[in-house]
C-alpha positions as CSV (number, residue, x, y, z in Angstrom):
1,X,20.0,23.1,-4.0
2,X,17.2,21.7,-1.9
3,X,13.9,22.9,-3.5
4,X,10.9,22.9,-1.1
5,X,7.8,20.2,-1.9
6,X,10.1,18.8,-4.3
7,X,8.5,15.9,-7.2
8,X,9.7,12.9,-9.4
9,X,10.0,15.4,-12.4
10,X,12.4,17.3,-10.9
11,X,14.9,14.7,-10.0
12,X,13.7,13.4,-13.3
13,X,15.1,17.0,-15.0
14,X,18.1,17.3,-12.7
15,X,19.2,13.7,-13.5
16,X,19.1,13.9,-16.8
17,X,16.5,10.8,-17.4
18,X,12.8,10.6,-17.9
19,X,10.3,9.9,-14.9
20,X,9.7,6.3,-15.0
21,X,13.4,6.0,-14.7
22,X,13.1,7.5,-11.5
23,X,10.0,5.1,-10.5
24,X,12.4,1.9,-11.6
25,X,15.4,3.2,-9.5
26,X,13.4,3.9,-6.5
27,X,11.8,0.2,-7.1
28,X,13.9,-1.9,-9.0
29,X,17.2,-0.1,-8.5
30,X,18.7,-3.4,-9.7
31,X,17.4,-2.5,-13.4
32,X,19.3,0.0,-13.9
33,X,23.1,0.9,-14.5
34,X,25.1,1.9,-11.8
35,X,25.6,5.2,-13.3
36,X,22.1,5.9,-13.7
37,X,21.1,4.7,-10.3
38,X,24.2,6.9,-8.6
39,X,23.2,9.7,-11.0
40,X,19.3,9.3,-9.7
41,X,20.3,9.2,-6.3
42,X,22.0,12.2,-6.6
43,X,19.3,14.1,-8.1
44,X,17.2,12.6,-5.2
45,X,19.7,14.2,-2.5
46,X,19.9,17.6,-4.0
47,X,16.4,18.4,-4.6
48,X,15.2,16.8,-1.1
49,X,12.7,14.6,-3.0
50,X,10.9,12.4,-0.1
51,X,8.9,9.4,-2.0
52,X,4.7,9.7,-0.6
53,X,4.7,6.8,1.1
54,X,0.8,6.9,1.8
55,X,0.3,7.2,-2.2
56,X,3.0,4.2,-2.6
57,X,0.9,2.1,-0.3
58,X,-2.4,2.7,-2.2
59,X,-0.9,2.4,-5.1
60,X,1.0,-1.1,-4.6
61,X,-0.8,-2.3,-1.7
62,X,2.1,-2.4,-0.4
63,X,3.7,-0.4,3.5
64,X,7.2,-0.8,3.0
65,X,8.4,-1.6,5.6
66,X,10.0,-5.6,7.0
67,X,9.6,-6.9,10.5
68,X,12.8,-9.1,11.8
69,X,12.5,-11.4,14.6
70,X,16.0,-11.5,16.4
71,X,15.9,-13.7,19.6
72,X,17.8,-11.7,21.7
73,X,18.8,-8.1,20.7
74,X,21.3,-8.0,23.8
75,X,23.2,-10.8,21.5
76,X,26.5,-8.7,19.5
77,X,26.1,-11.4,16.9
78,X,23.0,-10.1,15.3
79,X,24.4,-6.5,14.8
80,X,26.0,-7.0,11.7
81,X,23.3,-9.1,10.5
82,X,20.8,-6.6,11.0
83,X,23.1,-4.0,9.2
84,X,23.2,-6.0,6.1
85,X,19.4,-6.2,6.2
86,X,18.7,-2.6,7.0
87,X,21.6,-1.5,4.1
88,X,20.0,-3.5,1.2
89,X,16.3,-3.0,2.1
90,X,17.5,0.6,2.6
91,X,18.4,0.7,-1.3
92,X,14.7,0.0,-1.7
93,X,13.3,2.2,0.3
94,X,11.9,-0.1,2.6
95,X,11.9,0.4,6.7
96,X,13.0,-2.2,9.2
97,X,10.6,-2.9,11.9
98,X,12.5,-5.2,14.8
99,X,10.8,-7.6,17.5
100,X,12.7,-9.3,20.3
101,X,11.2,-13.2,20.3
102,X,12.7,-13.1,24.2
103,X,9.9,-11.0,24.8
104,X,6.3,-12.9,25.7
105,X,4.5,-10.8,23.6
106,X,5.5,-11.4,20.4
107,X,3.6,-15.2,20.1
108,X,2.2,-16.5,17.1
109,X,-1.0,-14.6,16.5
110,X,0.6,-11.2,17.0
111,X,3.1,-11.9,14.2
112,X,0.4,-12.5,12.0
113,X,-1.4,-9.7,12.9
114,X,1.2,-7.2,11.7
115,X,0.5,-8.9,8.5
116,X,-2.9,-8.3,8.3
117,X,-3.0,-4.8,9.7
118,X,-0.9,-4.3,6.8
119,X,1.7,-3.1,9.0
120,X,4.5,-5.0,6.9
121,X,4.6,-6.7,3.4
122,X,6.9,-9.7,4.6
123,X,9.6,-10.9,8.0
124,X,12.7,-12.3,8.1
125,X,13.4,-14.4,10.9
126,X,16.7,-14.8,12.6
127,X,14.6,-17.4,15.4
128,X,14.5,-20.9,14.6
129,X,12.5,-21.5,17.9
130,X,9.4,-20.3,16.2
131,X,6.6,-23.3,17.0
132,X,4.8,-25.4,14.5
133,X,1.5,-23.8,15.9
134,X,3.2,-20.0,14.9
135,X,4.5,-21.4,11.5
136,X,0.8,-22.7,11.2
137,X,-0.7,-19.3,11.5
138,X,1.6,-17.7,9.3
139,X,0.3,-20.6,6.4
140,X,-3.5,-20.7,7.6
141,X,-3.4,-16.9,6.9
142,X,-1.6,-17.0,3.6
143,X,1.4,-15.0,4.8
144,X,4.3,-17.4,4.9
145,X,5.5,-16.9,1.0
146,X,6.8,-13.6,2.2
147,X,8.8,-14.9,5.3
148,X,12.7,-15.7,4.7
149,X,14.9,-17.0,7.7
150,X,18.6,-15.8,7.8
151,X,20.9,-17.9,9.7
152,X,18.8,-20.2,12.2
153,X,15.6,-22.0,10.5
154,X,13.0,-24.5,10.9
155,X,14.5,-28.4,10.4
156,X,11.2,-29.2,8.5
157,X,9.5,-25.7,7.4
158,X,9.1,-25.3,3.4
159,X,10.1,-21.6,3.8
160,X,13.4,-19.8,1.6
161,X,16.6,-19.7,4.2
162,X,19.8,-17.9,3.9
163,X,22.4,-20.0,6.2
164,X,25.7,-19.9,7.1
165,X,28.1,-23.1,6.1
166,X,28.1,-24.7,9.6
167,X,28.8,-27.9,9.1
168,X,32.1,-26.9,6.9
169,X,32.9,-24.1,9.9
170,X,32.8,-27.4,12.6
171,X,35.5,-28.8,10.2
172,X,37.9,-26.4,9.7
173,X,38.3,-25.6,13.5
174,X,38.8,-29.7,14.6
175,X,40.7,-30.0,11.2
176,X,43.2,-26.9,12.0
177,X,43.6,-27.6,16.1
178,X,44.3,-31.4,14.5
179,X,46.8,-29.4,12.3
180,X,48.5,-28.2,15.6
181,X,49.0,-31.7,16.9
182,X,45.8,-31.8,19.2
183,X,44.5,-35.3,18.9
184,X,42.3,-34.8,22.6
185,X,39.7,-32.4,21.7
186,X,36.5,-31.2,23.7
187,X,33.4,-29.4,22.4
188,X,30.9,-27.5,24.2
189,X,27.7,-27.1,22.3
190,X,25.0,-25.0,21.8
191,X,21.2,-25.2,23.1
192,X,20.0,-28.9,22.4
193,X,17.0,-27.8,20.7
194,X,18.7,-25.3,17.9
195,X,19.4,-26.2,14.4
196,X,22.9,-24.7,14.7
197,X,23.8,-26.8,17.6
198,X,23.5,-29.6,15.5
199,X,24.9,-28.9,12.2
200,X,28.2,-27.3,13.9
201,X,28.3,-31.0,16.0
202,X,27.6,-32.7,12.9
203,X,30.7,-30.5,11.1
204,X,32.7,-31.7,14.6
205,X,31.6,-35.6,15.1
206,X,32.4,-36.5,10.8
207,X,35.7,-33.9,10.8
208,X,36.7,-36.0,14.3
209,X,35.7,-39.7,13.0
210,X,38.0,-38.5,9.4
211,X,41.0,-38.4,11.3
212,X,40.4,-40.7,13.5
213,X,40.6,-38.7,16.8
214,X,40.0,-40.1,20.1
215,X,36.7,-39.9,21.8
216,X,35.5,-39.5,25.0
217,X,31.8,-38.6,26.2
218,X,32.7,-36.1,28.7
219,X,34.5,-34.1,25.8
220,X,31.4,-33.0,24.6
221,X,30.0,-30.9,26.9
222,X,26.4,-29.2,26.6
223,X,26.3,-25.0,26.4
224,X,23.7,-22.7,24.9
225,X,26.1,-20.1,23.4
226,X,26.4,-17.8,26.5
227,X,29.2,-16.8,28.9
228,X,28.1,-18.4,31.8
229,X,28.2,-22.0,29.9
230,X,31.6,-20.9,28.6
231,X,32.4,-20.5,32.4
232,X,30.7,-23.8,33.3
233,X,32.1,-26.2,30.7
234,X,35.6,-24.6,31.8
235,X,34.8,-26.2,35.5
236,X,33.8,-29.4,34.0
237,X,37.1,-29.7,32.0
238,X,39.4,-28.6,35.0
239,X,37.6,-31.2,36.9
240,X,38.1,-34.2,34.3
241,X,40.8,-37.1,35.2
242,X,41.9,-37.3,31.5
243,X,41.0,-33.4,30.0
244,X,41.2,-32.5,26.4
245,X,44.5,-30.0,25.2
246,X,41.7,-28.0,23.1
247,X,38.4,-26.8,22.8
248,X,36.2,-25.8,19.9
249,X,33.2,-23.8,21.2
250,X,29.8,-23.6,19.5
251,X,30.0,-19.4,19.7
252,X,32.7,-16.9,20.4
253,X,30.4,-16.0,24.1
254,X,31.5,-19.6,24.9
255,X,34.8,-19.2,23.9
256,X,34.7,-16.0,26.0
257,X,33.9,-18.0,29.2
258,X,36.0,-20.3,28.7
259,X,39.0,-18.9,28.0
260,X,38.5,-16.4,31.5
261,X,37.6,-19.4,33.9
262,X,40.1,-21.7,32.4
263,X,42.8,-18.5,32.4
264,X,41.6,-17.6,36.2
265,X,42.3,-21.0,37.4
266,X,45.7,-21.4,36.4
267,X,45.3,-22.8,32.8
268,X,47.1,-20.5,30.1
269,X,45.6,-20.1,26.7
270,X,47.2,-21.1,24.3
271,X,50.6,-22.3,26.4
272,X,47.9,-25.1,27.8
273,X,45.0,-25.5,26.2
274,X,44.1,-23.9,23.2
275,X,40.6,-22.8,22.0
276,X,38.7,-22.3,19.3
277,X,35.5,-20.2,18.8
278,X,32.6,-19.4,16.2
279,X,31.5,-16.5,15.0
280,X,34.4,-13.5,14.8
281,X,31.9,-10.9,16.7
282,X,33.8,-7.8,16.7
283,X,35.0,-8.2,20.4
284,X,37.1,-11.8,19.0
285,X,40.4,-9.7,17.4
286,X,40.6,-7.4,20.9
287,X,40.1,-10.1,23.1
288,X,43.3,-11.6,25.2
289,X,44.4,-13.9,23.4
290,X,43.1,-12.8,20.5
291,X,40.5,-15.9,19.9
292,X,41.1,-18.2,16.9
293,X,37.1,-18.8,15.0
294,X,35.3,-19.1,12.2
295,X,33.9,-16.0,10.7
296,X,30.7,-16.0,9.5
297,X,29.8,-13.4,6.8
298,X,27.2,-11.7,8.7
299,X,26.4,-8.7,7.0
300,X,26.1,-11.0,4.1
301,X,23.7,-13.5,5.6
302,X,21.6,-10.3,6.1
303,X,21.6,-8.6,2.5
304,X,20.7,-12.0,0.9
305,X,18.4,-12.7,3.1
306,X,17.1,-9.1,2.5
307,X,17.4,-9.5,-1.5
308,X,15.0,-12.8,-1.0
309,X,13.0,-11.5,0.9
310,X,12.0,-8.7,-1.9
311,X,12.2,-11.1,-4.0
312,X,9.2,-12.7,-2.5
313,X,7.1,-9.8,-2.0
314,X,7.4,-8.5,-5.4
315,X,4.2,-9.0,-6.9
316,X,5.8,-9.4,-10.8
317,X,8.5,-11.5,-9.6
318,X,8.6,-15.3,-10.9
319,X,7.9,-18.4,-9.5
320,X,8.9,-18.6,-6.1
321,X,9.9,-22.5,-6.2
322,X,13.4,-22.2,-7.1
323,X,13.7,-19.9,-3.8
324,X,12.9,-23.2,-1.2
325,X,16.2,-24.2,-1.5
326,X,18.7,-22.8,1.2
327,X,21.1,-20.3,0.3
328,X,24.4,-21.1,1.9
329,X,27.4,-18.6,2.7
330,X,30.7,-19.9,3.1
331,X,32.6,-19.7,6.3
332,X,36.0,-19.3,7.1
333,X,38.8,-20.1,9.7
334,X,40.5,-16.8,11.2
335,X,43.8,-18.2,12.5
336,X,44.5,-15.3,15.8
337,X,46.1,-16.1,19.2
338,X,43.6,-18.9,21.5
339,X,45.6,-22.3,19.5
340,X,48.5,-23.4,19.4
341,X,50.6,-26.4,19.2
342,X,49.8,-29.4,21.4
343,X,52.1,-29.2,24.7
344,X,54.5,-32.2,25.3
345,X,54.1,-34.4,28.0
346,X,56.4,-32.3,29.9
347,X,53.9,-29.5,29.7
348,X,56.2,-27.4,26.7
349,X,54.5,-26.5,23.6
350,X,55.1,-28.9,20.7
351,X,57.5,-27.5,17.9
């Protein structure tokens, strides 16, 4: 029953433990058992016990609560990202504060300043456009041990990262279109300027020179993971003399493009070209054809990068140098409708 003004000694009673077990599982739930935190949590629900976050934040210097940049909210990608983040920092109590970096007004010094308005104790950032004049605010201030990135990151920036395996991703998708007995294959890129752009080329050039695949410079086509340059590199291929007979595309929003124009103008997917995206967003398996991709672990990539992030705020934690190395989450290739075998030179699918 829900008691009214309820306090840490009566979840402690109705639990079954002493108070300071209720502190640790409302701070360092990882301490404890998973019967005791599941039995604590239970007390917590039936009494109504609401922690004083006012007292908490006088008494730790601490708000609870985590700002996360995402640099475009209207992107499906970041959703499960952001679920992972808000479920584990959930778990500790913590709230989840979220900026758009699309919009102007989130620049450098404004970051900071939720810092030292003590509005949040650390950020994860899922931008890694942010400018070495932001990054050096965050350092000149002393806030940038309690930033994490999660997925993108800064080539260059001394700060912890939790990353998908893109390089490996790029591979599997030339290695398994190679496996269909494509040997012509195109690739339409992200932004020039983003770090996944160029590991998932990287994955794509050294997977492409290993078997010794054909290249041409018009195969690799420039995007920026939206639609429209889904739609665009689509017109450049229809237009080429000599076109690939598949496509791996930077994102899944490429692949999505793509797969429309090419499909609109009389090229069927897979019968005549096949395609292959990244991502596996939720919209991939209902698509038509169902597109082929690599799946990232998204709600993954946010819980670590959520567990690091605490990690780094906690004021008894250890040593943070062993958290500057990147944590990487494996990929893998979801094998749906979009590729299929190469067609013959009369135009019929390759048995």
């Amino acid at each position: 029953m829900v008691q009214k003004n309820a306090r840490i000694r009566d979840v402690a009673e109705k639990a079954g433990v002493s108070t300071a077990t209720v502190s640790r599982a409302l701070s360092n739930p990882e301490l404890l058992t998973e019967a005791t935190r599941e039995s604590v949590f239970a007390a917590i629900r039936a009494t109504g016990y609401r922690v004083n976050k006012a007292a908490r934040t006088l008494r730790t210097r601490q708000t609870g609560a985590v700002l996360v940049l995402v640099p475009n909210l209207g992107n499906p990608f970041f959703s499960q990202i952001l679920a992972g983040i808000s479920e584990k920092l959930g778990d500790h109590d913590t709230s989840v504060l979220i900026a758009d970096t699309n919009d102007h007004s989130t620049t450098g010094k404004r970051l900071v300043d939720y810092f030292l308005d003590s509005q949040i104790d650390g950020m994860i950032c899922l931008d890694g456009g942010l400018s070495d004049f932001e990054l050096g605010q965050f350092r000149d201030k002393g806030v940038a041990d309690r930033i994490v990135f999660a997925c993108e990151w800064v080539q260059g920036a001394d700060l912890p990262s939790v990353r998908s395996d893109n390089v490996q991703g790029a591979r599997l998708a030339v290695r398994h279109l190679h496996q269909l007995g494509h040997r012509k294959i195109a690739h339409v890129t992200g932004p020039s300027d983003n770090v996944l752009t160029h590991a998932r080329r990287q994955g794509m050039i050294e997977e492409r020179s290993r078997l010794g695949l054909p290249v041409r410079d018009e195969w690799i086509i420039r995007g920026d993971f939206s639609l429209e340059s889904g739609r665009m590199a689509a017109q450049k291929i229809i237009a080429m003399k000599e076109p690939p007979t598949a496509v791996f595309c930077a994102s899944d929003q490429v692949a999505f493009g793509l797969i429309s124009t090419l499909m609109g103008n009389g090229i069927n997917v897979p019968e005549d070209m096949s395609v292959v995206g990244f991502d596996d967003i939720e919209l991939s398996e209902h698509y038509v054809p169902a597109l082929t991709t690599i799946r990232q672990d998204r709600r993954a990539l946010g819980a670590k990068a959520a567990s690091l992030l605490l990690a780094c705020i906690d004021p008894q934690a250890n040593s943070k140098a062993d958290r500057k190395e990147p944590v990487v989450v494996e990929v893998e290739l979801v094998v749906r409708r979009s590729a299929g075998f190469v067609p013959d030179e009369h135009g019929d699918a390759a048995s």
